[in-house]
C-alpha positions as CSV (number, residue, x, y, z in Angstrom):
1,X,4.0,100.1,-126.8
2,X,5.3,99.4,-123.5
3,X,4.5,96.1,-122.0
4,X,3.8,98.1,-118.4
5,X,1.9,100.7,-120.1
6,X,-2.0,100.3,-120.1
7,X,-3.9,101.6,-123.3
8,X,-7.4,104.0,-122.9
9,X,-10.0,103.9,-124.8
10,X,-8.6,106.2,-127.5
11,X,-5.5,103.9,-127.8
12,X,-3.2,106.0,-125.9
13,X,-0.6,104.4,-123.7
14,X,-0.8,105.1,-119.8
15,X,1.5,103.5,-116.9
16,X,-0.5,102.1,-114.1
17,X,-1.3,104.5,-110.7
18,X,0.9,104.5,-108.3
19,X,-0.4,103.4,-105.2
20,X,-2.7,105.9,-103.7
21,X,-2.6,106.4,-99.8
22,X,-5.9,108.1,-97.7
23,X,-4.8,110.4,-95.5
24,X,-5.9,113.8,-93.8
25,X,-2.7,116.4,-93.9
26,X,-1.9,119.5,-94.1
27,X,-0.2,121.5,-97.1
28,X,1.0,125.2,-98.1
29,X,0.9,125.3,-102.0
30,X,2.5,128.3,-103.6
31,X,1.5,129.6,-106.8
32,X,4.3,131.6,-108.9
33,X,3.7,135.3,-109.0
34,X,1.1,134.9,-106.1
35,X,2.2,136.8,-103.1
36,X,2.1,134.2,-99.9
37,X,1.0,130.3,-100.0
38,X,-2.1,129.2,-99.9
39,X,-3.3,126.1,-96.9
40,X,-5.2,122.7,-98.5
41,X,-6.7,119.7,-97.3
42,X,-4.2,116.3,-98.6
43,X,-7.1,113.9,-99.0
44,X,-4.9,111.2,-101.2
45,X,-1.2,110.9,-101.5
46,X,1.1,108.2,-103.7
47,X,4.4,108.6,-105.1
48,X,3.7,110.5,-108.0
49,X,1.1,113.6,-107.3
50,X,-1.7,114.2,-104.1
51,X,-5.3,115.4,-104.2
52,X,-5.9,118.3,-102.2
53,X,-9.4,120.3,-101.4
54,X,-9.7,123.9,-101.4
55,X,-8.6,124.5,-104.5
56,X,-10.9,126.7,-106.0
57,X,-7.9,129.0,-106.7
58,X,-5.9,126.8,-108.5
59,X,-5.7,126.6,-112.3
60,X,-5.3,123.4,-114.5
61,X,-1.3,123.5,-116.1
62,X,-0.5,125.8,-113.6
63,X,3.4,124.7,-112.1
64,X,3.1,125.3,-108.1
65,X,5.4,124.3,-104.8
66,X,3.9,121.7,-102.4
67,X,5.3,121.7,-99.3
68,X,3.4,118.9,-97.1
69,X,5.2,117.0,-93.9
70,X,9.2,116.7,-94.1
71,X,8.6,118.0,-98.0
72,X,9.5,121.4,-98.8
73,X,8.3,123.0,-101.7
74,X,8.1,119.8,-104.1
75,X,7.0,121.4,-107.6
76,X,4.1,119.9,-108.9
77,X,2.0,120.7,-112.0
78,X,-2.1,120.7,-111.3
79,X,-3.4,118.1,-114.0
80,X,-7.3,118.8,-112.9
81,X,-9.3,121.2,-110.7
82,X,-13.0,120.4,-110.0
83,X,-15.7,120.5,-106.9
84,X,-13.0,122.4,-104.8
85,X,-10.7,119.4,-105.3
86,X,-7.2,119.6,-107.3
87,X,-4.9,116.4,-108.4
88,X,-1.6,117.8,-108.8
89,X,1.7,115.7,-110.5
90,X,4.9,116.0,-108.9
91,X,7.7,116.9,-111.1
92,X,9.6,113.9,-109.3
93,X,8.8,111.2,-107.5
94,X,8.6,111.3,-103.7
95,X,8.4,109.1,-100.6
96,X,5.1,109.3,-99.6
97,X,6.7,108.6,-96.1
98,X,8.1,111.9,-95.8
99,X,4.8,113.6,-96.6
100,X,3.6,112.0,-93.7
101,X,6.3,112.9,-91.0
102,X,4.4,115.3,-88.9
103,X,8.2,117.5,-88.4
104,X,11.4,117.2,-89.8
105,X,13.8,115.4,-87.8
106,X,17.6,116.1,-87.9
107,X,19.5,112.9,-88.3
108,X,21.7,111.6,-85.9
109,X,25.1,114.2,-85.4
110,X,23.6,117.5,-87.6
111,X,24.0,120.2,-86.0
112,X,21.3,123.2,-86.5
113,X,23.8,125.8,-85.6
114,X,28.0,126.2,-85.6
115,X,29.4,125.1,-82.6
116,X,31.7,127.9,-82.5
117,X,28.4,130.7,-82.6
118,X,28.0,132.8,-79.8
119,X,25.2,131.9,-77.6
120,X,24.9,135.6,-75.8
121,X,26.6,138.6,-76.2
122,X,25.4,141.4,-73.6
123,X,25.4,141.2,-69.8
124,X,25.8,138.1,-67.4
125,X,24.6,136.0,-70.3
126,X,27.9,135.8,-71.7
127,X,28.9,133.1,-68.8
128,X,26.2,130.9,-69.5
129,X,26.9,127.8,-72.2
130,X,24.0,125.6,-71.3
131,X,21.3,125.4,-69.5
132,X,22.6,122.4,-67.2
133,X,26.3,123.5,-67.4
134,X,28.4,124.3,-64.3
């Protein structure tokens, strides 16, 4: 056994939890072969999975996308459902920091669109390159 892994009472070998954070956020969890994504309640967050409420829909070993903060459709598997709640295990690890970042934020020179892409095409628009440009 694993000197970091922790045995249960059956004798099985478990790692520690990773730090859990409390926090109130948003998420959109998608279910495969469910049309649209469905809006939860984050209630606890860490590195390796989130509980979320609202989850009376959501089925135990079912694989789902959680997209929460600057995360975009993290796959996750739900491990339990109860009382409305739902813990769910990321397939990978993530920074619980960018779950928390309210938008996503281009970094510094990334450019959302070609420079070289028209900005108008019809009419007296077709002069205009910025809005503070002479």
């Amino acid at each position: 056994m694993d000197d970091s892994a922790i045995p249960d009472a059956d004798g099985r070998a478990h790692l520690p939890r990773a730090e859990r954070h409390r926090v109130m956020l948003g998420a959109l969890i998608e279910r495969f072969g469910q049309a649209g994504a469905t809006r939860h309640r984050v209630r606890d967050l860490s590195a390796t999975g989130v509980r979320v409420d609202q989850a009376e829909r959501l089925q135990r070993g079912a694989t789902v996308l959680v997209t929460v903060g600057a995360l975009a459709a993290v796959g996750a598997t739900v491990v339990w459902v109860e009382q409305g709640a739902a813990g769910l295990r990321f397939a990978q690890p993530i920074d619980p920091n960018d779950a928390r970042a309210k938008t996503f934020v281009a970094k510094p020179g990334a450019s959302t669109r070609p420079r070289d892409e028209a900005l108008a095409a019809a009419g007296w628009l077709t002069h205009i390159r910025g809005a503070y440009e002479r």
